[in-house]
ZAMARGU-4260 file (C-alpha; in steps of 0.2 Angstrom, whole numbers, plus 5000, padded with zeros to 4 digits):
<rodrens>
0) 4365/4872/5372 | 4374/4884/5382 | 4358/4898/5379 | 4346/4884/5384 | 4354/4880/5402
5) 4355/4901/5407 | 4336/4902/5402 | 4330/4886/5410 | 4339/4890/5427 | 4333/4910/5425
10) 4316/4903/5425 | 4319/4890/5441 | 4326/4904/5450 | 4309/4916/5443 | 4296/4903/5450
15) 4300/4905/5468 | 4288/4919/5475 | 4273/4908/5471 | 4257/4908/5480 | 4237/4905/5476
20) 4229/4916/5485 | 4239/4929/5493 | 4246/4948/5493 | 4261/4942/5482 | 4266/4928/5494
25) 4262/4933/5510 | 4251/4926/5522 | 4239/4930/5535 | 4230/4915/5543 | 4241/4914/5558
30) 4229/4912/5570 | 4212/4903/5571 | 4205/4917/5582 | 4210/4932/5572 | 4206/4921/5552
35) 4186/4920/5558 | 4187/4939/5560 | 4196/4945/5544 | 4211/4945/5552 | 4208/4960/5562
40) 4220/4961/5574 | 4231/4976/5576 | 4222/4984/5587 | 4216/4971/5599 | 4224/4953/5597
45) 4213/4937/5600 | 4218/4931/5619 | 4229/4913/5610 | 4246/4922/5609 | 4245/4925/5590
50) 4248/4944/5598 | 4267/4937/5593 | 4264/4938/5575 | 4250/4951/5572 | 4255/4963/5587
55) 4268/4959/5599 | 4262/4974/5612 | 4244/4963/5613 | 4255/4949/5624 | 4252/4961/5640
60) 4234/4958/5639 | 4236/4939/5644 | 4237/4932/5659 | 4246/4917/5666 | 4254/4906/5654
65) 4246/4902/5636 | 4248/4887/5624 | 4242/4887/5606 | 4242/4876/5590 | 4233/4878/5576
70) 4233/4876/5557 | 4224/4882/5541 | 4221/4870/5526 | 4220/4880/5510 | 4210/4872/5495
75) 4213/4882/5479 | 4204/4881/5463 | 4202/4887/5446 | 4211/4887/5430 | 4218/4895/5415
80) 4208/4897/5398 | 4219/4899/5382 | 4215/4915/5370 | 4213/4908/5353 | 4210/4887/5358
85) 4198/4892/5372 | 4206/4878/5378 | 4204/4878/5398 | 4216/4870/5410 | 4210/4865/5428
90) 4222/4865/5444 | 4222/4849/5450 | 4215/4845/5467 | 4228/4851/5478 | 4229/4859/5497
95) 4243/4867/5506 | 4244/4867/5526 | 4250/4883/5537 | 4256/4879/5554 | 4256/4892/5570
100) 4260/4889/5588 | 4263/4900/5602 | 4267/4901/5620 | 4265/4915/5632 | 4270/4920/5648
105) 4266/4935/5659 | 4281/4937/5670 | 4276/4952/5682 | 4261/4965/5680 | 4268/4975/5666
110) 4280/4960/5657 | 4274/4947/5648 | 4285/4936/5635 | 4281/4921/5622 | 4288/4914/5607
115) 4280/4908/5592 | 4282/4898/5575 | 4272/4904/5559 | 4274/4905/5542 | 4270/4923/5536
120) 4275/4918/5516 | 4273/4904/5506 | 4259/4890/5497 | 4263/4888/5481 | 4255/4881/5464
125) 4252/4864/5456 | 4250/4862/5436 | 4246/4846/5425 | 4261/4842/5418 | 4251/4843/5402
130) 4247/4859/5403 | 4257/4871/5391 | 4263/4881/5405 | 4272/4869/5413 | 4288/4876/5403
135) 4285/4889/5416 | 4283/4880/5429 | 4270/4865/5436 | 4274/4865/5453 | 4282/4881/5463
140) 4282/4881/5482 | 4291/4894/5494 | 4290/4889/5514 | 4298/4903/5525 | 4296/4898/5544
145) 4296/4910/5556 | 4305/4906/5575 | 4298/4922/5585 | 4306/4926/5602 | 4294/4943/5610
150) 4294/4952/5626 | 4280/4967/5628 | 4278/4980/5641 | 4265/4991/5648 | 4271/5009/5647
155) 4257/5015/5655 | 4239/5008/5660 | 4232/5014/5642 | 4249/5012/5631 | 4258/4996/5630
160) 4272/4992/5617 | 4282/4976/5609 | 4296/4968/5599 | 4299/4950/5591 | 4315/4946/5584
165) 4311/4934/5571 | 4322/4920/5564 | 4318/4915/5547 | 4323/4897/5537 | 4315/4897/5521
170) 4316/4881/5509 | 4312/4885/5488 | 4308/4869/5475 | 4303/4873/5457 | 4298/4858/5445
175) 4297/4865/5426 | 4299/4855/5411 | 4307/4859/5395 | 4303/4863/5377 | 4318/4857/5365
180) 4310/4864/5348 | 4314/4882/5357 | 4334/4877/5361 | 4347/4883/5350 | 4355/4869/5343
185) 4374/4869/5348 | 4387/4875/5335 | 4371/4880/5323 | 4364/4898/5321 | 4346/4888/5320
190) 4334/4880/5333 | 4327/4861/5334 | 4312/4870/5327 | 4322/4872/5310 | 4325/4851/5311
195) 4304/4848/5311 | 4305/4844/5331 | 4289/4849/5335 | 4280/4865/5347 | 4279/4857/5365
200) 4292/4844/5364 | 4297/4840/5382 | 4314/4832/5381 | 4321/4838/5399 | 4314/4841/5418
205) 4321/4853/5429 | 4320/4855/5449 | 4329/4867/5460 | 4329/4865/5478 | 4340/4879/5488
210) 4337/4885/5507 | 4341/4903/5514 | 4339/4909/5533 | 4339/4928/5541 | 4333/4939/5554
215) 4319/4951/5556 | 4310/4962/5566 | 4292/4963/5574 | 4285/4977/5582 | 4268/4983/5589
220) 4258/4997/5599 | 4242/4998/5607 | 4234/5012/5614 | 4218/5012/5623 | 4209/5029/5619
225) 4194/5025/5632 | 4186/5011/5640 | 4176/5007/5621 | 4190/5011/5609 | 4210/5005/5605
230) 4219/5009/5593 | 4236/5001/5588 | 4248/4994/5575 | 4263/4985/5570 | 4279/4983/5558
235) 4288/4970/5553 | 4305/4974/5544 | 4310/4968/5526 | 4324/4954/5526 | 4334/4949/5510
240) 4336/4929/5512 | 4352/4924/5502 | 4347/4907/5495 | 4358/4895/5490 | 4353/4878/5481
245) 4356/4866/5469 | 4348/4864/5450 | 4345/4844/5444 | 4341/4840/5427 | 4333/4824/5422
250) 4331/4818/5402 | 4316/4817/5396 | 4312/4802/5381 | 4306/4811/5368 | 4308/4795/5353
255) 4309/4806/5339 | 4321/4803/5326 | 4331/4817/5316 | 4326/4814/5296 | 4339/4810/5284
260) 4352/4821/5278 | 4349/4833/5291 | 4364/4847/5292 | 4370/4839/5309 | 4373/4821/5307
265) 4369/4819/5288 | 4359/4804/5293 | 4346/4799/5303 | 4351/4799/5324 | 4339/4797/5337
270) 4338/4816/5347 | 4337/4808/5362 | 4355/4800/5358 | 4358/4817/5352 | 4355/4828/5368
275) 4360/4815/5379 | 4376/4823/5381 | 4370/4836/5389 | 4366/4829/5404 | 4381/4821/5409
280) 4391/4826/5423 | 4400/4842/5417 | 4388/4844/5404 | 4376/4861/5403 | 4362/4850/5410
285) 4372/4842/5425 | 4368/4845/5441 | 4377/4859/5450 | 4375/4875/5462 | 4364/4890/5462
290) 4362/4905/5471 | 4350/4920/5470 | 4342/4934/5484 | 4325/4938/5487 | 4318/4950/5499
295) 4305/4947/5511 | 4294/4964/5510 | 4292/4975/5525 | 4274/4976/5530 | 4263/4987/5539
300) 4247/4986/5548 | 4235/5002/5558 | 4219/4997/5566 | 4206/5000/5577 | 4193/4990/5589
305) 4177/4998/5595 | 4167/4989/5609 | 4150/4997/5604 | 4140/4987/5616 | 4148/4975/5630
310) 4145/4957/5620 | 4149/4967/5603 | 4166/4973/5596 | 4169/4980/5580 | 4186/4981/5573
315) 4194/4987/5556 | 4215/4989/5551 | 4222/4995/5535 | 4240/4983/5529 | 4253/4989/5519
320) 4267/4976/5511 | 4279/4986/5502 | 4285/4971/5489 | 4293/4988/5479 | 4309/4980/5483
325) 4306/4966/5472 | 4309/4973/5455 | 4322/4959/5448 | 4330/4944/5452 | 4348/4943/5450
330) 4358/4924/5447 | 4373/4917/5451 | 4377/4898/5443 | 4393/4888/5448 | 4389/4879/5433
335) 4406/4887/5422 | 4393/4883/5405 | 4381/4896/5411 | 4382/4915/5414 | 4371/4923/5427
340) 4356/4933/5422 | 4344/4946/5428 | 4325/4944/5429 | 4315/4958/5430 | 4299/4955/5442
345) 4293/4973/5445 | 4282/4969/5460 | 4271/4984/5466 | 4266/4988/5485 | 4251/4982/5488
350) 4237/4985/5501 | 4225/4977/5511 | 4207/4983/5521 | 4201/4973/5535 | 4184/4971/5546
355) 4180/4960/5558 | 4165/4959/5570 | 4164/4951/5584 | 4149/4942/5597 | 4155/4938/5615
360) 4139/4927/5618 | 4146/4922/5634 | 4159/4917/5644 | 4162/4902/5633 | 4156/4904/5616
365) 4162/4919/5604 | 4155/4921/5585 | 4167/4932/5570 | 4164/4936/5553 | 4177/4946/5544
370) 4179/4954/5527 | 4195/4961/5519 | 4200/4966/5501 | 4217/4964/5493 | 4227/4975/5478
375) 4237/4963/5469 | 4257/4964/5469 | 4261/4958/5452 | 4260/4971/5438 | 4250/4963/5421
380) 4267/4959/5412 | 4273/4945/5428 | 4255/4935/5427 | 4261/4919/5423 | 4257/4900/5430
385) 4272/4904/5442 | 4260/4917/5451 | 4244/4923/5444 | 4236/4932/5459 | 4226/4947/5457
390) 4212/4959/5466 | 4202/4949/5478 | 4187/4950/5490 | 4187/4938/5505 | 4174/4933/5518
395) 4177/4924/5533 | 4168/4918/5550 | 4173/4911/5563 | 4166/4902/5580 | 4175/4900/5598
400) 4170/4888/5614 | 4177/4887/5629 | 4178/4866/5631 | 4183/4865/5650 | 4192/4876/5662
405) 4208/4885/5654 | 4203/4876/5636 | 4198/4882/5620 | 4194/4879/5603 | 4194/4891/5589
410) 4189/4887/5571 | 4187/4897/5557 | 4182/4895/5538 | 4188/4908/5522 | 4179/4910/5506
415) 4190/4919/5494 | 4186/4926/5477 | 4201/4933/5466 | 4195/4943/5452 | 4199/4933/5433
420) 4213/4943/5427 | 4221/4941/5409 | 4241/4934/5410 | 4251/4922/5399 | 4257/4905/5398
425) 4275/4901/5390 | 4272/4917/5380 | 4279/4933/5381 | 4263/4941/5380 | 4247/4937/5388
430) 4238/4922/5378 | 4224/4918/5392 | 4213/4921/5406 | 4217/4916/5427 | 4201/4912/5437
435) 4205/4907/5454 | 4197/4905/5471 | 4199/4894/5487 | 4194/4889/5502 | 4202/4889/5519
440) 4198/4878/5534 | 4205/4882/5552 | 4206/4873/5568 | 4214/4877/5584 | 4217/4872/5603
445) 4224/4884/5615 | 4227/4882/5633 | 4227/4892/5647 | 4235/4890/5666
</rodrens>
């Protein structure tokens, strides 16, 4: 089973860039301020020191020392329909939880420094284990944590620059199951097909789990054109994370029973007894070490913000994520039984627009709503369970009060609607229809003194 092991692990290693909702695996809701305005925040960041991840040069804005936690719980939903069966598969009820915290400090008039933790790519998906994708993958998750050291400095009263140095550990699991009918049976130029084993047998389940850490950079600028209008952007530089990881295998029952006077055993055998082998230590289906490299893409973001009245701001940014790096994914396996192998991914750039409006009622309470719309980063022939993303329009608002002197409370709620787009499951060809969705819910305390 030496060709069954390489193409198991190949698919392990293919289901790591998995998310539900975002620009290839990238995500945005770093900040509970910024997520009930679209985002929008390259040109004028929301005073909670998410200026760390969104625009570094937005720190010298704050004064005094800021705190910040927050999180946003992401809800997917949707489902895959199948071509010819019109059967349709739901996702299970699921939810994923991104973290972000900051802390800022203005150390003189011009200098000001902070630190946060975010997690600018990750989520991942959840399938039924009966669904016929799951030989692709049923659960796929990518966490890449972000520790964000930043110092900014006003240049001159109108411009104002910044830089992060951000240190990144990211953690990979895949959970896939495995069809034996498709395995070439060892020593025969034939597959458990050809013995009557049946389409869709599962007779084996696979998890990889593997870690990788690196270092990227952040940088920002803001200009202030006049007392209504700023302009400003930032960059944050690709990283190649080298992963490293082990692949487990775990038998699964299948009770069948080869027939008699088959051309392996002659007689009848149970093929569980038959593969059972396989999964012994030194087997093709034992545990062992993995390696692989994927790059987390460079990205881009240009904005503006426009205070058309004192209590009204509007604001708008165009993003850029260049995952044209990504074309394949090269392997490494320790396991002697196995060869490495070359995926090819072929991830396009993709692009983002953003608008945000914003209602200072007061001195403590602020409303947002936001729009933005997404390209997709997947081309048609990589829309799989492992990441069925596509073109998608979001909607977002947002509400902030002031609850006592230096305290504050953001929260923020996201609609999004991908467009249905037609992929496969555990073909080579598209066999089906994505419909996706989700909603996102945000909460956040910051703290000033």
């Amino acid at each position: 089973m030496q060709r069954f092991t390489r193409s198991v692990l190949l698919l392990l290693f293919a289901g790591i860039p998995a998310a539900l909702h975002a620009q290839g695996f990238a995500v945005n809701e770093l900040g509970i301020c910024a997520m009930g305005r679209g985002g929008v925040s390259a040109a004028s960041p929301c005073a909670d020191g998410s200026a760390i991840w969104f625009n570094p040069a937005g720190l010298v804005g704050l004064s005094g020392t800021h705190i910040m936690v927050g999180g946003t719980l992401i809800r997917p939903f949707g489902g895959f329909t199948e071509d010819i069966s019109a059967t349709k598969t739901d996702l299970p009820s699921q939810s994923y939880l991104v973290p972000s915290a900051y802390v800022t400090h203005r150390l003189s008039p011009k200098v000001s420094a902070g630190i946060g933790v975010f997690a600018p790519y990750g989520l991942g998906t959840q399938w039924p284990t009966s669904f016929i994708g799951r030989f692709d993958g049923y659960h796929t998750s990518i966490k890449s944590i972000y520790i964000q050291p930043t110092i900014a400095y006003q240049v001159t009263p109108r411009l104002a620059l910044g830089l992060g140095v951000a240190y990144i550990h990211s953690n990979i699991e895949l959970h896939q199951r495995v069809d034996l009918s498709q395995q070439t049976v060892t020593g025969f130029p034939f597959t458990f097909a050809a013995l009557g084993i049946p389409t869709y047998t599962d007779f084996a389940d696979a998890t990889l789990k593997a870690t990788g850490t690196g270092i990227a950079f952040n940088g920002g600028i803001t200009f202030k054109v006049n007392d209504q209008l700023t302009v400003g952007g930032h960059f944050i530089t690709r990283k190649t994370i080298n992963y490293t990881g082990t692949a487990m295998f775990t038998q699964v029952l299948t009770g069948l029973v080869l027939p008699p006077k088959n051309p392996i055993t002659g007689s009848t055998l149970p093929v569980d007894v038959l593969v059972g082998p396989e999964f012994v230590p030194g087997g093709p289906l034992s545990t062992g070490a993995a390696s692989t490299d994927i790059t987390m893409p460079d990205q881009g973001t240009i904005g503006l913000a426009y205070k058309f009245r004192p209590e009204w701001t509007f604001m708008a940014e165009y993003q850029q994520i260049v995952w044209g790096w990504f074309q394949q994914l090269a392997i490494h396996f320790a396991n002697p039984l196995t060869g490495d192998r070359t995926q090819y991914e072929g991830y396009r750039d993709s692009h983002a627009i953003r608008t945000g409006l914003e209602y200072t009622r007061n001195a403590r309470s602020t409303f947002r709503l936001g729009y933005l719309y997404h390209t997709a980063a997947a081309p048609v022939q990589t829309v799989t369970p492992l990441l069925p993303e596509g073109e998608r329009n979001e909607f977002t608002m947002g509400y902030g009060a002031a609850l006592s002197n230096g305290l504050h409370l953001d929260v923020a709620y996201q609609f999004i609607k991908q467009n249905d787009r037609r992929g496969r499951a555990y073909t080579t060809f598209n066999n089906g229809l994505y419909q996706f969705g989700a909603n996102l819910f945000g909460a956040g305390l910051s703290y000033t003194f």
